[in-house]
PALO-239101 format. One record per residue (C-alpha): x, y, z. Coordinates in pm, 1 decimal. Layout:
N
@X X | Y Y | Z Z
...
REM end
This chain:
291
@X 1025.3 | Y 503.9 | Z 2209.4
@X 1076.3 | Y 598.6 | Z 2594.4
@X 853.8 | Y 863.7 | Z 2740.1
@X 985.1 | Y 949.1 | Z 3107.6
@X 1178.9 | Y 598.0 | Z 3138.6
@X 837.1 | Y 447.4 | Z 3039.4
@X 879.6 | Y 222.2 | Z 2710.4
@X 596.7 | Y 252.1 | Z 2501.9
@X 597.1 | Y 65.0 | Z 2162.2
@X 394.9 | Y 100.6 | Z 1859.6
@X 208.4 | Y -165.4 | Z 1656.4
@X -38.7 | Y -196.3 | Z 1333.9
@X -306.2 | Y -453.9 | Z 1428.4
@X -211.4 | Y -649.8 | Z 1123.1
@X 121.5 | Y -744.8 | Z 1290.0
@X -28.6 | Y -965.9 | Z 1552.3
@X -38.7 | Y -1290.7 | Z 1539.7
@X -333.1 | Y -1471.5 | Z 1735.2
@X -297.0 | Y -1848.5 | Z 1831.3
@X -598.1 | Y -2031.0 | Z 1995.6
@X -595.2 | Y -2361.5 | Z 2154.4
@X -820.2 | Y -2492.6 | Z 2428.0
@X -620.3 | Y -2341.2 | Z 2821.2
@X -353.6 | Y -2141.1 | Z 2564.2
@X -411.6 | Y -1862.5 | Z 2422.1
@X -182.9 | Y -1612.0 | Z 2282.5
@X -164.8 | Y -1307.5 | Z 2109.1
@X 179.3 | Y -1195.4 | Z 2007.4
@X 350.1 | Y -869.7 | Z 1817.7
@X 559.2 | Y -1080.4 | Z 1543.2
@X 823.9 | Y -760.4 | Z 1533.9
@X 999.9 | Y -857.3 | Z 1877.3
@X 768.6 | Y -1155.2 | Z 1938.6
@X 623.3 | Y -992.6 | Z 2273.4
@X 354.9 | Y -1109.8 | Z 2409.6
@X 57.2 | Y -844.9 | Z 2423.6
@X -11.9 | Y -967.3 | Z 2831.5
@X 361.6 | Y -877.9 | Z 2859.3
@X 277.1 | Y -504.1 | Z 2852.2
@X 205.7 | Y -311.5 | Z 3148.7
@X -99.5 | Y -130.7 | Z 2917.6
@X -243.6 | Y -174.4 | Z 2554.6
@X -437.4 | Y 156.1 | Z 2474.4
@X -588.2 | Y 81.2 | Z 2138.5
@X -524.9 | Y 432.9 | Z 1909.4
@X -699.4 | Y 417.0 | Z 1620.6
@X -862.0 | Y 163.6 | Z 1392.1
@X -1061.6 | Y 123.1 | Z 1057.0
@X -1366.4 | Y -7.8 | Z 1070.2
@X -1249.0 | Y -353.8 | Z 971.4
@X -1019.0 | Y -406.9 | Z 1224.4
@X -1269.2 | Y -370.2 | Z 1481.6
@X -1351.5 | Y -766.0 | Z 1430.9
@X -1000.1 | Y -843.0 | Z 1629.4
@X -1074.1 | Y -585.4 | Z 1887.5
@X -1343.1 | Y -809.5 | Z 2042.2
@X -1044.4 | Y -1096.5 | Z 2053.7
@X -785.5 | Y -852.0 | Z 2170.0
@X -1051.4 | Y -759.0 | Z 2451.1
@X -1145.2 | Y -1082.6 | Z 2603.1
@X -773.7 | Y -1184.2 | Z 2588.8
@X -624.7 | Y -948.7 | Z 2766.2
@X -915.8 | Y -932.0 | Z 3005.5
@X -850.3 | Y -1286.2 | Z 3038.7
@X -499.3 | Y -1196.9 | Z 3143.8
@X -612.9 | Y -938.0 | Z 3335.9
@X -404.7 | Y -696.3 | Z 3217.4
@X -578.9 | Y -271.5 | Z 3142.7
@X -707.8 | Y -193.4 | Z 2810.8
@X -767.8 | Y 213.4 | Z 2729.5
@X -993.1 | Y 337.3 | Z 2462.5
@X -1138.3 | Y -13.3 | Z 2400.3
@X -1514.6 | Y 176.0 | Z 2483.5
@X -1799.0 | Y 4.6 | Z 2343.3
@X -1636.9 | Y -204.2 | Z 2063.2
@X -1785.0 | Y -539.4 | Z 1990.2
@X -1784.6 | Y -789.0 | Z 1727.2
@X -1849.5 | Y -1124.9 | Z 1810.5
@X -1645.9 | Y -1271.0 | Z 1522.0
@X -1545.3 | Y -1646.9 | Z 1545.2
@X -1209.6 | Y -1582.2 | Z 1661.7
@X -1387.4 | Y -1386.3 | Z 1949.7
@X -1598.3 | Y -1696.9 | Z 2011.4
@X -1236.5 | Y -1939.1 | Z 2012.3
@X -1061.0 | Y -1697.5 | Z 2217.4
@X -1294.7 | Y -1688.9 | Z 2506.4
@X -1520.0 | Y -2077.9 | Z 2491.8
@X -1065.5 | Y -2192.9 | Z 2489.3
@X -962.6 | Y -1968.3 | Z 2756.6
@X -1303.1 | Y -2115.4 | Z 2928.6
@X -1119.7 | Y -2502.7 | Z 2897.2
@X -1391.2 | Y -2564.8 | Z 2659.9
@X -1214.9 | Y -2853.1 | Z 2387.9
@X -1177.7 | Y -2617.1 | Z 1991.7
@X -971.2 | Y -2689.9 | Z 1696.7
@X -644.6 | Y -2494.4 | Z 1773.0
@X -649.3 | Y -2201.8 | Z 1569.7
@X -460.4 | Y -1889.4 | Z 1434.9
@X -531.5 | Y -1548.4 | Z 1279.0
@X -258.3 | Y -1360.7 | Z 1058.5
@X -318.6 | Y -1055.8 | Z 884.6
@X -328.4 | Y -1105.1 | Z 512.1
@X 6.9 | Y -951.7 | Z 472.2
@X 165.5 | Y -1225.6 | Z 718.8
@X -39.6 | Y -1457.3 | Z 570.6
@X 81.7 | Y -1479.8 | Z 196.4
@X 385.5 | Y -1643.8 | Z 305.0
@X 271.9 | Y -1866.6 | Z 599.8
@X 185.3 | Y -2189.5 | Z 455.8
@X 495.4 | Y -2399.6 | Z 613.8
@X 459.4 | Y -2263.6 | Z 995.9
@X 76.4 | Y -2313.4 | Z 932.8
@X 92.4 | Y -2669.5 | Z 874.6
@X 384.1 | Y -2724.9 | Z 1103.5
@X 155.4 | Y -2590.5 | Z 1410.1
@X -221.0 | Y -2746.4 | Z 1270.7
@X -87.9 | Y -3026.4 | Z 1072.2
@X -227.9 | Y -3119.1 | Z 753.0
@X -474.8 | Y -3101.3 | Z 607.5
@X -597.3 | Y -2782.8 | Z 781.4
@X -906.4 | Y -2563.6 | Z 714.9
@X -884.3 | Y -2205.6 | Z 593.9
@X -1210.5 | Y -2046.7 | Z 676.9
@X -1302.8 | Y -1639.7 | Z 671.0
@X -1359.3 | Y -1501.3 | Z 995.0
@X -1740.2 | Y -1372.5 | Z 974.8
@X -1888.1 | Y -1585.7 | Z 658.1
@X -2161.6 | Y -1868.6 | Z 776.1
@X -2335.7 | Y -2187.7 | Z 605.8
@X -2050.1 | Y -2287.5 | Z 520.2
@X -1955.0 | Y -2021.7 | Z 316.0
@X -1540.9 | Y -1949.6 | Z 241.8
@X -1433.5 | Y -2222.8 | Z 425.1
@X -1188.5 | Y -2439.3 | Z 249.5
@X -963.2 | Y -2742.9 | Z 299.9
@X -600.4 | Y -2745.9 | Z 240.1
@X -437.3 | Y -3009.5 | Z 151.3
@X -135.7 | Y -2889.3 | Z -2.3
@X 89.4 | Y -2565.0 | Z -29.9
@X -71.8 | Y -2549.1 | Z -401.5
@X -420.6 | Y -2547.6 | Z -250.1
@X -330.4 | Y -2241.3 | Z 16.2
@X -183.7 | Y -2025.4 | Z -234.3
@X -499.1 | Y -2084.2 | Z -481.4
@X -689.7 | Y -1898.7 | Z -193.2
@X -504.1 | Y -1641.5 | Z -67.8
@X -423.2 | Y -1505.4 | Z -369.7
@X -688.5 | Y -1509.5 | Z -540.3
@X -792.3 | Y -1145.4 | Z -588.5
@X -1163.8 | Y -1182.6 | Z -560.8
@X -1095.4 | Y -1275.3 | Z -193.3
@X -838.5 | Y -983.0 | Z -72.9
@X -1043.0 | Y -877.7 | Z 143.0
@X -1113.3 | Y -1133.3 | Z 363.8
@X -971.2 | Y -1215.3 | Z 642.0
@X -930.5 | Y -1559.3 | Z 697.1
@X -846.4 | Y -1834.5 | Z 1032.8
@X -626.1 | Y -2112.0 | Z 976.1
@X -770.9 | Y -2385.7 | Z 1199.3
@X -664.0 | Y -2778.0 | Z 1267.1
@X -935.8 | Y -2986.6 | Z 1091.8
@X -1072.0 | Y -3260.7 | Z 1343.2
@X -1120.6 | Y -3620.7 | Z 1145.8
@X -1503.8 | Y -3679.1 | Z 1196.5
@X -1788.6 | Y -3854.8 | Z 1060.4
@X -2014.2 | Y -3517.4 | Z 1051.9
@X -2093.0 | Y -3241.6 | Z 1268.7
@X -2332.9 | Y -3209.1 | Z 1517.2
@X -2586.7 | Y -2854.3 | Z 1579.1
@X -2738.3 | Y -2880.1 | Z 1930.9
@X -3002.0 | Y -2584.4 | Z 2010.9
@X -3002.2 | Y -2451.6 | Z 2315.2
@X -3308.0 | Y -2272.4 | Z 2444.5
@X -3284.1 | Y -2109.9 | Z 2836.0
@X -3105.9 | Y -2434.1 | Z 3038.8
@X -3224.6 | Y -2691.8 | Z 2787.9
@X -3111.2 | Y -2861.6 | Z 2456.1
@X -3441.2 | Y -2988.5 | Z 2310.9
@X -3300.3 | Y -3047.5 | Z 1944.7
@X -2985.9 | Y -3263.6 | Z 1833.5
@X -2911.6 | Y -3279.7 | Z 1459.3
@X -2691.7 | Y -3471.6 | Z 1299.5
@X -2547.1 | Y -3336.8 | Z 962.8
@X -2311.9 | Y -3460.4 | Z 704.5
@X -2183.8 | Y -3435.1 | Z 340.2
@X -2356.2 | Y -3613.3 | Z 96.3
@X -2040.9 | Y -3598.7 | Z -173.8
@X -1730.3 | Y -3651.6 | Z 43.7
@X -1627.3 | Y -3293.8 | Z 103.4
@X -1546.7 | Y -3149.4 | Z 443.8
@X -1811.4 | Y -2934.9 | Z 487.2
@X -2139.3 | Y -3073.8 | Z 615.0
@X -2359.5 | Y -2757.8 | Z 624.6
@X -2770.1 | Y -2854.3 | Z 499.4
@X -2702.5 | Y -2502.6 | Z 274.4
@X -2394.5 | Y -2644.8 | Z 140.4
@X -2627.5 | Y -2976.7 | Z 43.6
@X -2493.8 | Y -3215.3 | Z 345.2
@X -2785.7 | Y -3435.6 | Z 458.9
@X -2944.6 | Y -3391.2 | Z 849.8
@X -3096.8 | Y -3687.2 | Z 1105.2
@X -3253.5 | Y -3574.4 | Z 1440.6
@X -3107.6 | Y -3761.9 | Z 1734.7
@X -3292.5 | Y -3805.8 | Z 2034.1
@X -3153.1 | Y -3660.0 | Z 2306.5
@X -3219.7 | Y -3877.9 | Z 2604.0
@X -2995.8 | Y -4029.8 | Z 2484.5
@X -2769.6 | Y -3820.0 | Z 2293.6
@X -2372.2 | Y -3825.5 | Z 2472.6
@X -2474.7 | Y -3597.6 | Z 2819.0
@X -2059.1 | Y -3478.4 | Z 2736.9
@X -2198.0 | Y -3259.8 | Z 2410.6
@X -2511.7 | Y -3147.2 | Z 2599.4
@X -2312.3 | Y -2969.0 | Z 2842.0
@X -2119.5 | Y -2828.6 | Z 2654.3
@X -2382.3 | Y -2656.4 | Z 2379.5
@X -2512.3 | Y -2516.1 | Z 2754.3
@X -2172.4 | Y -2402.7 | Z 2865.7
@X -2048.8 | Y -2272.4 | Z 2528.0
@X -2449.6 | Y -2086.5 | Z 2484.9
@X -2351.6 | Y -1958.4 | Z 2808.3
@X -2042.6 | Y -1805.0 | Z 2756.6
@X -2182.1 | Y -1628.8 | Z 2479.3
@X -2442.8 | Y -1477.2 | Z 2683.1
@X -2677.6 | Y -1660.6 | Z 2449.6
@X -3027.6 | Y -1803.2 | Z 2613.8
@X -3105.2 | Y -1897.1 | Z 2239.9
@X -2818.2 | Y -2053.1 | Z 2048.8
@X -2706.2 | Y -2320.9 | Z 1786.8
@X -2448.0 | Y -2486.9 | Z 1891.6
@X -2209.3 | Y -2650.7 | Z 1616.1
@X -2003.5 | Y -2943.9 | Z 1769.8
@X -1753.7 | Y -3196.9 | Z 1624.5
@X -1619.0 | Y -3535.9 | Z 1739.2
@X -1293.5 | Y -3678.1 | Z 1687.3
@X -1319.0 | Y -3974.1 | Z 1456.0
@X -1053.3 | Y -4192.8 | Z 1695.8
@X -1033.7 | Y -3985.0 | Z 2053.5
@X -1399.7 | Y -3920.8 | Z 2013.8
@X -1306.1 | Y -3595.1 | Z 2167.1
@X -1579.4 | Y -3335.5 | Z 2111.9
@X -1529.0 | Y -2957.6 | Z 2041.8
@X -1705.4 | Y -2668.8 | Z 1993.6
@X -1699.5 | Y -2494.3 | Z 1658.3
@X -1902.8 | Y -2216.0 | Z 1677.3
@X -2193.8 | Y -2070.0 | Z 1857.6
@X -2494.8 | Y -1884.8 | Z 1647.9
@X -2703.3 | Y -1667.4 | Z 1865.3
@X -2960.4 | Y -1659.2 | Z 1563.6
@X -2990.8 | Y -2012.9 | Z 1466.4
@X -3248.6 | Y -2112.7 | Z 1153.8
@X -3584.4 | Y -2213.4 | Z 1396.3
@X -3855.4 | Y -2164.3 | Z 1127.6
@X -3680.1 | Y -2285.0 | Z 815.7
@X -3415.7 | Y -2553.6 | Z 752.4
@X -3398.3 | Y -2914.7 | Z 823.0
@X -3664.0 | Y -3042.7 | Z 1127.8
@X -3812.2 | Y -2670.8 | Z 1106.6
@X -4130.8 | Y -2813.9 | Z 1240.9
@X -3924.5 | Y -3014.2 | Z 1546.2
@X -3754.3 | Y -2667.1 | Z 1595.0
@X -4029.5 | Y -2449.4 | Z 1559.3
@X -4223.4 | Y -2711.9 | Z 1866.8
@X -3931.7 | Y -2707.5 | Z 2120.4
@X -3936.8 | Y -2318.0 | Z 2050.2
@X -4268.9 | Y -2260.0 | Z 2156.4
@X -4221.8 | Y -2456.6 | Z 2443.7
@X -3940.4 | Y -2307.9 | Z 2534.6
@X -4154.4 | Y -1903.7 | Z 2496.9
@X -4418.0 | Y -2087.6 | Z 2672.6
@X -4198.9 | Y -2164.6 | Z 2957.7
@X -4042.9 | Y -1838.1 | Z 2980.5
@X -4366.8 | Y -1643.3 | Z 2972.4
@X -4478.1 | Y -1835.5 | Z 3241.3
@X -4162.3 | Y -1703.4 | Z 3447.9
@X -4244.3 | Y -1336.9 | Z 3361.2
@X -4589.8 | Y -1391.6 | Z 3518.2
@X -4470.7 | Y -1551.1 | Z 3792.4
@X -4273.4 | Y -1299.1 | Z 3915.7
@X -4493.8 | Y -1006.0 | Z 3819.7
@X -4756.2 | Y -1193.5 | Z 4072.9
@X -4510.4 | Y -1236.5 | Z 4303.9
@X -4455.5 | Y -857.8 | Z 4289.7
@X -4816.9 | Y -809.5 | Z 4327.5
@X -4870.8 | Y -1015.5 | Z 4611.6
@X -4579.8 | Y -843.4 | Z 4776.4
@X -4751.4 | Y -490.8 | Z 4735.9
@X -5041.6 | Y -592.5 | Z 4839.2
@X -4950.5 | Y -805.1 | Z 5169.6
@X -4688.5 | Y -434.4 | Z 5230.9
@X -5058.9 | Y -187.6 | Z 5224.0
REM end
């Protein structure tokens, strides 16, 4: 459609295609195969409510790209595609990983594996604890998923699976990461989650690798988070590490080490508290010393 020599082209959210990998990111129409930085504007029209979990993604990209986005307003939902997009446009190390709408998905499978390799993991884009998260092995094991009709509605991320011996859940409190665990599976599966039954060991974190330490801090950072948990991976043979996800709400009180957690916490209010008085007596002195 041309409007005054000025091209303006329509598209449905669910014909995007989102690929994230750490420096390249890329969302893409997959009509003409345009690139969405290619345009000289996006205005976003119209959405249901669901769709506003890619509009965070959609944001941060093309802000990112610095290219103008209209009626984006107030929209936010920091799904983990959100997180992906902007921790790998950061140069922070993720699993490379795409989004397809469910329609685009069905049929996927051999461009899937071609891109991640296999096996890959299929997980939903806003479960936690391991919920919905699946490894695929085969073509067999893809289809089982996405067609099952008791999960049509959800939208899932195709991501590479990184060879590891466990993950990792750093907490981050202000500038500090007081608490390393360490957490695997207890019965071979992928997932190593302590709600999905994998089994947790505190590291200490003197001398914990300082690599994975920075980044919890720059990845809680990103995220605007001064509390966070941190989920990291390393690579079984690179022993690259990467960031999975970041949970501004992580389990302090309850869980694994909840009385390690719960300590480092307080400290942590302490500490803060401490600030706030500071400069509040700092104000005061500065009144008084102006009368």
């Amino acid at each position: 459609m041309y409007l005054d020599e000025t091209e303006v082209f329509f598209c449905d959210i669910e014909d995007l295609k989102f690929h994230v990998q750490t420096s390249r990111t890329h969302i893409a129409e997959v009509i003409g195969g345009r690139d969405l930085a290619e345009f000289g504007l996006v205005q976003i029209a119209a959405y249901p409510r669901p769709t506003a979990t890619l509009l965070s993604a959609i944001s941060a990209y093309l802000e990112y790209r610095r290219k103008p986005l209209a009626n984006m307003g107030a929209i936010s939902a920091p799904t983990k595609l959100y997180q992906l997009m902007v921790l790998a446009q950061s140069a922070l190390p993720v699993p490379t990983t795409i989004y397809l709408s469910r329609r685009l998905l069905n049929d996927s499978f051999t461009d899937i594996a071609a891109q991640l390799g296999l096996p890959f993991v299929l997980k939903a884009i806003n479960a936690s604890g391991g919920r919905l998260n699946y490894l695929i092995e085969t073509e067999v094991d893809f289809l089982r998923f996405v067609h099952d009709p008791r999960l049509a509605e959800v939208a899932f991320l195709a991501q590479e699976f990184i060879p590891n011996n466990g993950t990792f859940r750093t907490l981050v409190f202000g500038k500090d990461v007081p608490i390393v665990m360490h957490r695997c599976s207890t019965d071979s599966a992928h997932l190593s989650n302590t709600e999905r039954g994998g089994h947790a060991t505190l590291f200490d974190v003197d001398t914990f690798d300082g690599e994975a330490l920075d980044l919890s801090l720059r990845a809680a950072e990103l995220m605007g988070c001064d509390v966070a948990g941190v989920n990291l991976v390393q690579h079984r043979q690179t022993r690259q590490w990467y960031v999975l996800e970041v949970n501004s709400s992580p389990a302090i009180g309850s869980g694994a080490f909840a009385k390690e957690k719960t300590e480092a916490y307080s400290s942590y209010l302490r500490a803060r508290l401490s600030q706030v008085e500071d400069v509040r007596r700092a104000g005061r002195d500065v009144r008084e010393s102006s009368c």
